[in-house]
Structures are given as C-alpha cells and as structure tokens.
C-alpha positions in Angstrom: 86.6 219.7 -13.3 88.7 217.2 -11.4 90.9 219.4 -9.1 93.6 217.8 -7.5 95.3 219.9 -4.5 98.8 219.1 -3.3 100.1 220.5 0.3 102.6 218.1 2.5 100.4 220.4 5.4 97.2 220.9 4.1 95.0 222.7 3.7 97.3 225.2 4.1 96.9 228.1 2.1 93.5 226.4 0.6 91.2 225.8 3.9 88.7 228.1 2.1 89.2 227.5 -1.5 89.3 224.0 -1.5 85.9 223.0 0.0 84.5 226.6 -2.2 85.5 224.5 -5.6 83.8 221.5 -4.4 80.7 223.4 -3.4 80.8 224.9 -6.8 80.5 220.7 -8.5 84.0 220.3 -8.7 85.9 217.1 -8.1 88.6 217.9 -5.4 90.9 216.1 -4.1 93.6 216.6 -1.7 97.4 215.3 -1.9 99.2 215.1 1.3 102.4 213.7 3.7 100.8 211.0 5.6 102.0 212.3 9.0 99.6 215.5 8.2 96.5 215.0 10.4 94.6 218.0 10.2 91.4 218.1 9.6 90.7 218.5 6.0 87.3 219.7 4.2 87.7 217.3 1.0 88.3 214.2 0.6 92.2 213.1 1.2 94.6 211.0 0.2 98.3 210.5 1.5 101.8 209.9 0.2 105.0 208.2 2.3 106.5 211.1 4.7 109.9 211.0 3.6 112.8 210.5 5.4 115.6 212.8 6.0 118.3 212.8 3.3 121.9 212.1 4.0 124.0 214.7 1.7 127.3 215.4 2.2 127.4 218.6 0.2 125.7 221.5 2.6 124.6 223.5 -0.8 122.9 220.7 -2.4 121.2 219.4 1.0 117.9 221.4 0.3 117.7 220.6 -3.1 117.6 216.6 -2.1 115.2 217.1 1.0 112.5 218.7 -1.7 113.2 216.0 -4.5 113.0 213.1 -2.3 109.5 214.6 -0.9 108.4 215.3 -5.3 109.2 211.8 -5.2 107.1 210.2 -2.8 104.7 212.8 -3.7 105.0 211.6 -7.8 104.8 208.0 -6.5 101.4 208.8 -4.3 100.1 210.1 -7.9 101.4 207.3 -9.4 99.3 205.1 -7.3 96.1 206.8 -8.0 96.4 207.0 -11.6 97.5 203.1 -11.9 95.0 201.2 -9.3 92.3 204.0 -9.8 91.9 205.6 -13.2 92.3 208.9 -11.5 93.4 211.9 -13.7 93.2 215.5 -12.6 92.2 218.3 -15.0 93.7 220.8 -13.0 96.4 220.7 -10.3 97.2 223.5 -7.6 100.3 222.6 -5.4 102.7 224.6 -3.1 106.1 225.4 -4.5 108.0 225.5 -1.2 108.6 221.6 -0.2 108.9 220.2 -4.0 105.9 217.9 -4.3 104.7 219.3 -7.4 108.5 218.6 -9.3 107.3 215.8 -10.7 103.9 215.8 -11.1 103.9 216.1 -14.7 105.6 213.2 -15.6 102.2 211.6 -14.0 100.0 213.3 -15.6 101.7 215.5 -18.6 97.9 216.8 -19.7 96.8 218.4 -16.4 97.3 222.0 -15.6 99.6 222.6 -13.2 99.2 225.7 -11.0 101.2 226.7 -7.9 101.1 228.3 -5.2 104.0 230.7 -5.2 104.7 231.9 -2.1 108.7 233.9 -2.5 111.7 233.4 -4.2 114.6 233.6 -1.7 117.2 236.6 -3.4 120.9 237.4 -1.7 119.8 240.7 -1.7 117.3 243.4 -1.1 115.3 240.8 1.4 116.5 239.0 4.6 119.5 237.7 3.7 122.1 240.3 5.2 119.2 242.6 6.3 120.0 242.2 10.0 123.8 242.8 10.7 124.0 241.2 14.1 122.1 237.6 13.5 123.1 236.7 10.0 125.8 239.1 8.3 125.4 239.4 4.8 128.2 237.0 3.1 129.6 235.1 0.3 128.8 231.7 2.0 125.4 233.0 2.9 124.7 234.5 -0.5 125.6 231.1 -2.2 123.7 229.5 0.0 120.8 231.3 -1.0 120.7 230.4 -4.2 121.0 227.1 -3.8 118.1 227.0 -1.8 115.8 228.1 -4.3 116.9 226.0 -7.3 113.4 223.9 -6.2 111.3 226.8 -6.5 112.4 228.2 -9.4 111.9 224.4 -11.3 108.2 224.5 -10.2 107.4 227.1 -11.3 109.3 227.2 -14.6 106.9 223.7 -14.8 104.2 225.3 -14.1 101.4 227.0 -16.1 100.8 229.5 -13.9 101.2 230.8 -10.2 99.2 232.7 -7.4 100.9 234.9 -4.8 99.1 236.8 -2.5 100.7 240.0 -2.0 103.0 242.4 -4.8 106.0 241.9 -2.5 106.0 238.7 -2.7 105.3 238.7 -6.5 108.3 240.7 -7.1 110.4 238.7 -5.3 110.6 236.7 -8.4 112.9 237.2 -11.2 110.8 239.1 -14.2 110.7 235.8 -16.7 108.9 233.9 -13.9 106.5 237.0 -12.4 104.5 237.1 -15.8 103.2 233.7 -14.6 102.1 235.1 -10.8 98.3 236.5 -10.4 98.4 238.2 -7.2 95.5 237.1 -5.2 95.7 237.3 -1.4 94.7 234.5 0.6 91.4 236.8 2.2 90.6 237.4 5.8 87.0 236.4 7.0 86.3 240.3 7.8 82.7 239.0 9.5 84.6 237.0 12.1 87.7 238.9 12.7 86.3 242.2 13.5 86.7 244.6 16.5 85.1 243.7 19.9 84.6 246.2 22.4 83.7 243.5 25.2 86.7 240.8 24.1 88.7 239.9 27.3 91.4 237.5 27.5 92.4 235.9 30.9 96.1 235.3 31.4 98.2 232.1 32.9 98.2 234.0 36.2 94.3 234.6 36.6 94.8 237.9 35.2 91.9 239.3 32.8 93.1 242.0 30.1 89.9 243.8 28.5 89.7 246.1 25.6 90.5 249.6 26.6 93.3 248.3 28.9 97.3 249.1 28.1 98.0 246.2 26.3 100.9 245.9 23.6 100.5 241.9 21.8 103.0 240.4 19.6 102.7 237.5 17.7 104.4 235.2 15.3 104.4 231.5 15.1 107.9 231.7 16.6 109.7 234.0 18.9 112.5 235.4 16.7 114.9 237.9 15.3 112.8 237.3 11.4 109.5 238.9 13.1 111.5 241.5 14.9 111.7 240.2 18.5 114.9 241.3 19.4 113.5 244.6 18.3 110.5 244.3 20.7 111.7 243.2 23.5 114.8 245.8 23.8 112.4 248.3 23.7 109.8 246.8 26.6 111.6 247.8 29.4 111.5 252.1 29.1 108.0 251.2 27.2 106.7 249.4 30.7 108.5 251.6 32.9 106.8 254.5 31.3 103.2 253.1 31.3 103.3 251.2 34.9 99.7 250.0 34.1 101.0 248.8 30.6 101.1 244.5 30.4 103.0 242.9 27.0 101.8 239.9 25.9 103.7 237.6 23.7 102.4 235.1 21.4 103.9 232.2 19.5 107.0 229.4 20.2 110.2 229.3 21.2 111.7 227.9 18.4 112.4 229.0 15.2 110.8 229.2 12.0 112.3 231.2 9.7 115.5 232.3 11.3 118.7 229.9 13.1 118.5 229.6 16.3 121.1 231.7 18.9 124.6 230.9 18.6 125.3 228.4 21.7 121.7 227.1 21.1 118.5 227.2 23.6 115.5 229.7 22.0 115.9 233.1 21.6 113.4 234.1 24.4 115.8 232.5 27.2 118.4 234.6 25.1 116.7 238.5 25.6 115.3 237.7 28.7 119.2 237.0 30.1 120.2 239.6 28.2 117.4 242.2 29.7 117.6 240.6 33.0 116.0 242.7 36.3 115.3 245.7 33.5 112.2 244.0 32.5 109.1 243.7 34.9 108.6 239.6 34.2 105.0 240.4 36.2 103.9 242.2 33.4 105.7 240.8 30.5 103.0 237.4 29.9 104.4 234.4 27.2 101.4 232.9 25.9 103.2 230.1 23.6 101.1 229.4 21.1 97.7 229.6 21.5 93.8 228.7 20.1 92.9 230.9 17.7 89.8 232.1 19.8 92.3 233.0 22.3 94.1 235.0 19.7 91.6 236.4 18.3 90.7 237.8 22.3 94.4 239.3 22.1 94.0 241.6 18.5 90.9 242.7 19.7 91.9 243.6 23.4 95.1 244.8 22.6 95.4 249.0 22.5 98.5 248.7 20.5 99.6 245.7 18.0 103.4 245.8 17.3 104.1 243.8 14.0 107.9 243.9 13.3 109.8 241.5 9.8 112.4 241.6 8.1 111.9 242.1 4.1 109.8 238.8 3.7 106.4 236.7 3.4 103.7 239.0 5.2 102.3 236.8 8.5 98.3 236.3 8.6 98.5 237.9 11.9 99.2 241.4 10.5 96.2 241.2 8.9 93.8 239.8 10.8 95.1 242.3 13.7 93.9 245.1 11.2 90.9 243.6 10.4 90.1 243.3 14.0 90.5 246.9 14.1 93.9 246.9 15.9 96.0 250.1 16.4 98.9 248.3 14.2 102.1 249.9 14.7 104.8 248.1 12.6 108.4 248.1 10.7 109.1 250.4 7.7 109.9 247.1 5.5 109.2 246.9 2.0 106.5 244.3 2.9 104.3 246.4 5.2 104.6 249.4 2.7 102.0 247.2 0.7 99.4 247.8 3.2 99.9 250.2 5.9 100.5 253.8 5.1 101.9 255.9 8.3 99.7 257.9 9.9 96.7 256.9 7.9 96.2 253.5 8.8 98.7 252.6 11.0 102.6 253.9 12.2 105.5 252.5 10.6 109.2 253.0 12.0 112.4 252.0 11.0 113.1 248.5 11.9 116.2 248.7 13.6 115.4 252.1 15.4 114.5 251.1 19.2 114.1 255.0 20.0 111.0 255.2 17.3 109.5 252.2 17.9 109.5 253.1 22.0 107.9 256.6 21.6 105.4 254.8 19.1 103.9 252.7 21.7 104.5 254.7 24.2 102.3 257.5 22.6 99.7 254.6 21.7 99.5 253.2 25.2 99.0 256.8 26.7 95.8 257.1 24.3 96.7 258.0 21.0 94.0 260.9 19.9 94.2 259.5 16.5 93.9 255.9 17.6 89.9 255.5 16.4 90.2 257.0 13.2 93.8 254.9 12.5 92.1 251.6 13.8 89.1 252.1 11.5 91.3 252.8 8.2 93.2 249.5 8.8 90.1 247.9 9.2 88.7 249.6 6.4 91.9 248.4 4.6 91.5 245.0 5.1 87.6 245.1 4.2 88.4 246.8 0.9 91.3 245.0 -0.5 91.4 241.9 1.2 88.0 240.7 2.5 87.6 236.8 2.4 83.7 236.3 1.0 83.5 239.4 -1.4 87.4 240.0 -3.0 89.7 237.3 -2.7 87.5 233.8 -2.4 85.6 234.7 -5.7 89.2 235.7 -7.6 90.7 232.8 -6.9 87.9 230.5 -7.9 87.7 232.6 -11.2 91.1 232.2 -11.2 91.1 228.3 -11.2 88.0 228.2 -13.1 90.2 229.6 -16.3 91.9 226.7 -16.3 89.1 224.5 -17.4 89.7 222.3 -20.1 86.7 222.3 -22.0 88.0 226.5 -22.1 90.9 225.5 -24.3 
C-alpha cells in the first residue's frame, strides 16, 4: 500500500510504526509542518507552518488555529497529488492540531484513519477537577466544548481511529467510540528494563545509584495537570523524615497542558516561594528536561517513582517507569485505575490527599518489604499488556493492514 502519515511533529505517536510498515514493503510517507526537524525514519515531506490566527471571538480562536493548519496541510497534499501523481491508499493522521480536516477533499478514495488521542468533556475529566487552579465554571465549560469542535469533525471524517488506552477511548462520546481500536502505543520492554548498576550524576557532581533514597518526578512540564503542587507540598515532612532522601525533578518550567500561575512566571518559582526555608533546596535537584539516556538512569535508580494527573491522557513516563521496574506510587485517577492496581503492582492515593501520598513515600523510602514483589508486577504489567515487539507493534500493523484496498 501507499501509506501516507500526517503529524505537524512527527513522528510522534508513529516512530516505531511508521519505519515497521515500510519494512513490511509498504510505501510510506510522512506529512509534516516545515518547522518540524526531527529526525524522521521515512521519507518526508513538509507543508507551510502556519501563522497565528487573529480571532476576535475567544470560543472560536481554537477552532481557526486547527483549520488554518488543515489548510496548509490540504494544500501540502494538494501539491503532491498535482506536480506528483501521488495518491495514498491509506492515511493515518493525529486528530489534535486539525491537519487531517481536509484531507479528503484531496483525496476522497483514501482511508482515512486517526489517531485519536481524547475528547476534551466539561465533566468527569480535568476541567473543574482541581478546585484551586481552574474552578469548574460556565465560562470554562463552554469553553471546552468549543475546543473540541476539531476533534470531533476528524473523526466523524474518519473511517476509523486508534487510541491507546480504555480511558482515553471512553472519553469519547458512544457514536464516535465504535470507531476507536484501542491499541497502546508499546514500550520497548528490552531497553527499558530494571538496572541494578544504573547511576545518574547530578548538576552538583552528585551521583545517585540504585538502592539509594531517591523519589523522581517527571513530566514534560512542571505543573498542577501532572500533580506538582501535590508533590512538592508533601517534600518537605517526606525529606525531613528520610534525611538521606534526594528528590529529583524532571521536565520544564512551562506549561503544557495547564495555564500558567496567575501573575505569570512558571509554577516551580511559584511552590518553591511558597515552601520557602521548609524545603532542603540541597536535596531537592531540577533536572529540566533531560536525554532520554539520562532518564532512563533516573526510573531505574529511583527507589520510589511518584506519578501524579488529573483525569487525562496517560504520560509515556508512567509506563516506562514500570517497565523499568520502578516502585510507582501514583494518584487514584480514573486513568491510572487502567494499569496499576494498589497493593499489587503499585500504591495509588487520593490525588488531593497530601497526608497519603507523604506516608506512601515515606514507607517506600524507609524500604518497603513489599517493594520487590510490587516492582516486578508493574513490570510484569507492562511486559504483558503493553510490550512494544510482541503486543502492540504487531496490532497496530494488523490494524493498518485491514485497511488495504485490494481487502475491499
């Protein structure tokens, strides 16, 4: 088949499916914003980065940023069906930044497939889950909806959708989740594994092995979405209990997800104002964002992992910190219930309850006598269910492969 991929980032979600496909004799291609520079294992081609919309309207300001990038993504398409003959059998696309709105005004045979990664809803996920950085409102409600009027055109286009966990699935209103396959995206379970000698060295010389006291966090931003708040109100009783204990911190100091602080600056500057001389800054290490070698040292040094999110998309790192055998202790959100049952392959407490999550780490930093036997079910978890090579690669390339034309 020709097998056209579209990602403004990629490849995204597809750095092991794409270059599988073309292993397999396929034709793939890659769509993607010209200001994406990664590298990419197929063959690329770009479309115009488009610019920032001017709309008046708040509520309709998402809807014209995703529409203006379809565009210039249906134009890029344009181009290579025009001056090169090129038609796609199949085409797989992200939802989230609208390039695959149009697509099929280019090319009304092709099979459209997406990528479906949630459907924003005013209730029941984050909107309103956390009281104290986004009350839950009319205005913010509204605003919700308006948000996802791109997602739920692509995938009303489409003719059908992956999603990679049951959360996320269901996140979608019923009419649209008979078109979701839930497929995760796999964890390469022969490189992230546990490491008994893994060390990682620290911005002041420092060097934290495995079997040290060492809580991690991580998220690709430092904020209230992934539960920092959460975390860091809790480090100073967890460090003054464990005086040998070191937290370190992974990701940025902007946002992601979330808004930033009211007043502005990162949240980071904002906790560690709040907490002042209660936390012990020489044992408290940001790492910004890092290689993912160097992360890869941290899950598997680390004696306790802390993973903390509202009711939304499940990060990478939560499974890759099980699959490198991690002692995970995380938030009692409808998204973690998915994968970690408490006290059989990891500890889950209630978000917002700093008093559980304290004595959880506390009791994992002492030694936890049922540390081994939790860190090898989440492992065994992640081996099981979600394993790269033998579960989720070969599903998704059936998955694909059903789509062939000459299958019709």
């Amino acid at each position: 088949m020709r097998i056209l991929f579209v990602h403004q980032n990629f490849p995204g979600q597809f750095p092991h499916l794409a270059p599988a496909l073309a292993a397999r004799g396929h034709d793939v291609l890659a769509l993607t914003d010209a200001g994406n520079l990664r590298p990419s294992p197929v063959p690329v081609v770009r479309y115009a980065t488009p610019p920032k919309p001017t709309v008046s309207h708040a509520l309709g300001r998402t809807y014209a940023e995703m529409a203006e990038r379809g565009w210039l993504a249906a134009r890029g398409a344009r181009a290579l069906r025009d001056r090169h003959g090129y038609v796609p059998d199949v085409i797989l696309g992200h939802t989230g930044w609208g390039e695959t709105l149009f697509l099929r005004e280019i090319w009304p045979d092709a099979r459209l497939l997406v990528y479906a990664e949630l459907m924003y809803r005013t209730r029941g996920q984050d909107v309103g889950f956390d009281p104290e950085i986004s009350p839950g409102t009319d205005e913010g409600r509204v605003s919700t909806i308006a948000r996802s009027a791109h997602l739920i055109q692509g995938l009303v286009q489409a003719d059908a959708g992956i999603t990679p966990t049951r959360y996320q699935a269901d996140s979608f209103p019923s009419e649209l989740r008979q078109k979701l396959t839930v497929i995760h995206d796999g964890i390469d379970t022969d490189l992230v594994r546990p490491d008994p000698a893994a060390t990682i060295a620290l911005p002041d010389g420092r060097v934290l092995r495995a079997g040290d006291e060492v809580v991690s966090f991580v998220s690709r931003s430092l904020e209230p979405y992934r539960g920092f708040h959460v975390l860091m109100r809790t480090l100073p009783e967890v460090l003054a209990a464990r005086p040998r204990a070191h937290a370190v911190l992974v990701g940025g100091d902007g946002t992601s997800y979330g808004a930033a602080p009211p007043g502005g600056g990162s949240w980071k500057a904002r906790l560690l104002a709040e907490l002042g001389d209660r936390l012990p800054v020489d044992r408290v290490h940001f790492l910004g964002r890092v290689p993912y070698a160097q992360y890869l040292s941290l899950l598997q040094v680390t004696r306790v992992h802390c993973y903390l999110t509202y009711p939304f998309v499940l990060s990478w790192s939560l499974t890759e910190a099980m699959a490198a055998g991690a002692l995970v202790v995380a938030s009692d959100t409808e998204p973690l219930r998915e994968l970690i049952r408490d006290g059989e392959n990891g500890r889950l407490v209630p978000f917002f309850d700093q008093a559980a999550l304290r004595a959880a780490l506390i009791q994992a930093l002492r030694g936890d006598d049922d540390a081994p036997r939790l860190r090898q079910a989440a492992r065994d978890t992640i081996v099981s269910r979600y394993d790269l090579k033998r579960h989720s690669l070969p599903r998704q390339i059936e998955w694909v492969e059903a789509f062939d034309p000459s299958h019709r």
